[in-house]
C-alpha positions as CSV (number, residue, x, y, z in Angstrom):
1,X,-16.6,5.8,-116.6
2,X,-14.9,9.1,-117.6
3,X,-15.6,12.3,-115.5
4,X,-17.2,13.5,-118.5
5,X,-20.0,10.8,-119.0
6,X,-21.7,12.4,-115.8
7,X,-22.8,16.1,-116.2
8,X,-22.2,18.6,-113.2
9,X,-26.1,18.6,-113.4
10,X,-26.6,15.5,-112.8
11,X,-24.1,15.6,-110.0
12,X,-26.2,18.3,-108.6
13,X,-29.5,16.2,-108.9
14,X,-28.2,13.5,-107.5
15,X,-27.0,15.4,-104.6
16,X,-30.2,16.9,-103.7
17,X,-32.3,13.9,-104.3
18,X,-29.8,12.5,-101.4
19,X,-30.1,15.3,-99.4
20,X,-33.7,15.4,-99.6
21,X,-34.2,11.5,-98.7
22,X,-31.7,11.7,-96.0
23,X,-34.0,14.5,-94.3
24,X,-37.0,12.9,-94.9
25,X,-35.5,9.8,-93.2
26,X,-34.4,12.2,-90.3
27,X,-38.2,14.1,-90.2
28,X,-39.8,10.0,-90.3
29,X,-37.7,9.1,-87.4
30,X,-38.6,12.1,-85.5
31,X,-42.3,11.6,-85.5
32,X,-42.1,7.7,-85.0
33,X,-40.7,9.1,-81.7
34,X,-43.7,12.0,-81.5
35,X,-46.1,9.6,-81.8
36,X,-44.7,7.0,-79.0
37,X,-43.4,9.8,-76.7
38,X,-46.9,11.8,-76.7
39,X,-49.9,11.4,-74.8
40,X,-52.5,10.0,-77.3
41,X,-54.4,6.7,-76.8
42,X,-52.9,3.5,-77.9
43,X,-54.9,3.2,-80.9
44,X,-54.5,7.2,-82.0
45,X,-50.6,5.5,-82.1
46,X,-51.1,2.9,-84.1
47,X,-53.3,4.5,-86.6
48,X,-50.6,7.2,-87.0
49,X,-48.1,4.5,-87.5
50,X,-50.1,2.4,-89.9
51,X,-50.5,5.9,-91.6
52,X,-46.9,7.0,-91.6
53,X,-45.8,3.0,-92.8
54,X,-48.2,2.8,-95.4
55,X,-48.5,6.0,-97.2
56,X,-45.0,7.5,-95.8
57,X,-45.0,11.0,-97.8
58,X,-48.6,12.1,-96.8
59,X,-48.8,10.3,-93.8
60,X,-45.5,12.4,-92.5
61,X,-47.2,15.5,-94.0
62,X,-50.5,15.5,-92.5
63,X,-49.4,14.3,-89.3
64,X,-47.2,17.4,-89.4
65,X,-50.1,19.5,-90.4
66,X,-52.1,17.6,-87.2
67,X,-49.2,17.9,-84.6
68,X,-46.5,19.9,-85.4
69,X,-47.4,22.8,-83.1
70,X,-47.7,19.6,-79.9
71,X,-44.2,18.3,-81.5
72,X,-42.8,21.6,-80.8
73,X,-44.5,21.9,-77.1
74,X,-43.0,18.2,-76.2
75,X,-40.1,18.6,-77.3
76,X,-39.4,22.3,-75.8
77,X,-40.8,20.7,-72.2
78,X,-38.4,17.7,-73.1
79,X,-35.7,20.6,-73.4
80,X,-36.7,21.8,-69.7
81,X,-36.6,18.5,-67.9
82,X,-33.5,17.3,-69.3
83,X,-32.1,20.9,-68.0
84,X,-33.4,21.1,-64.8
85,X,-31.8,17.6,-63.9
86,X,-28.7,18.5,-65.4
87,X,-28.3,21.8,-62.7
88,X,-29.8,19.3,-60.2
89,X,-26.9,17.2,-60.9
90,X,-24.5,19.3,-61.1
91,X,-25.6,21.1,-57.7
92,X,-25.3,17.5,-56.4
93,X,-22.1,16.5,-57.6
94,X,-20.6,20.1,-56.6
95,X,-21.9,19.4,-52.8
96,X,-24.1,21.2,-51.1
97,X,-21.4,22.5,-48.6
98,X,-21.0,25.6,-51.5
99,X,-17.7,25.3,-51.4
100,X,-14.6,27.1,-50.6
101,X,-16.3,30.4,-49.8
102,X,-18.7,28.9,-47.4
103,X,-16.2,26.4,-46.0
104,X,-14.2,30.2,-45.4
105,X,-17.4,31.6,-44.0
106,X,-17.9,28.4,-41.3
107,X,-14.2,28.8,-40.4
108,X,-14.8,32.5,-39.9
109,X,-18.2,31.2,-37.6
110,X,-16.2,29.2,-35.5
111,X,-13.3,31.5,-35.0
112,X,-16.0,33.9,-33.5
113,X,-17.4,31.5,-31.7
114,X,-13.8,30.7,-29.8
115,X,-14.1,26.8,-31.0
116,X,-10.9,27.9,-33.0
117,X,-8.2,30.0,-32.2
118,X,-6.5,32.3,-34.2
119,X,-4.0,30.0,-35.7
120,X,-6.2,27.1,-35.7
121,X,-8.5,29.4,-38.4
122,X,-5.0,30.7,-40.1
123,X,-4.0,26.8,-40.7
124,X,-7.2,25.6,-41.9
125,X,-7.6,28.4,-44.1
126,X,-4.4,27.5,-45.7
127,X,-5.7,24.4,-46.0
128,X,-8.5,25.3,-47.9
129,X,-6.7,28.0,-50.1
130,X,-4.1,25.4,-51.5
């Protein structure tokens, strides 16, 4: 086949009729997990899934006509969660004890205190600070 036998048009339809599958592939995958991940009935589910499977174009449309504002308000909640246990996490892992500051600040406390003495404090800051 010479480059010629196949217009740039054609390329360009082509192209796009990918395109546009591929994303209505992406938007059919999406709801199939709307529908399982929201709080309707078991039979509300399977009626939107026999729906979607048996009439996919309208099916996805009216379901996005139905939904689409609850798609965006589960998936913005699922936004939250997953980033509120990622700081929780991450305050985890880091410890609790705060770190070097407040390890500076208890060394400081019991300095004060006269549990450490003045080079006691001045070695376990080092400590710390290296």
């Amino acid at each position: 086949m010479l480059a010629h036998d196949y217009p740039l048009l054609g390329l360009f339809w082509t192209m796009l009729m990918v395109f546009l599958w591929v994303a209505w592939l992406f938007l059919l995958f999406r709801i199939f997990g709307d529908i399982f991940r929201s709080d309707m009935r078991g039979m509300s589910k399977a009626l939107w899934s026999i729906f979607v499977i048996v009439l996919p174009f309208l099916g996805t449309f009216v379901y996005l006509i139905a939904n689409g504002d609850k798609m965006t308000q589960r998936d913005i909640k699922a936004v939250q969660e997953n980033e509120a246990a990622f700081r929780t996490y991450v305050q985890q892992a880091a410890g609790s004890g705060g770190g070097t500051a407040s390890e500076l600040a208890k060394l400081a406390e019991l300095r004060d205190n006269g549990v450490l003495t003045p080079e006691e404090f001045e070695t376990q800051k080092a400590k710390l600070l290296a």
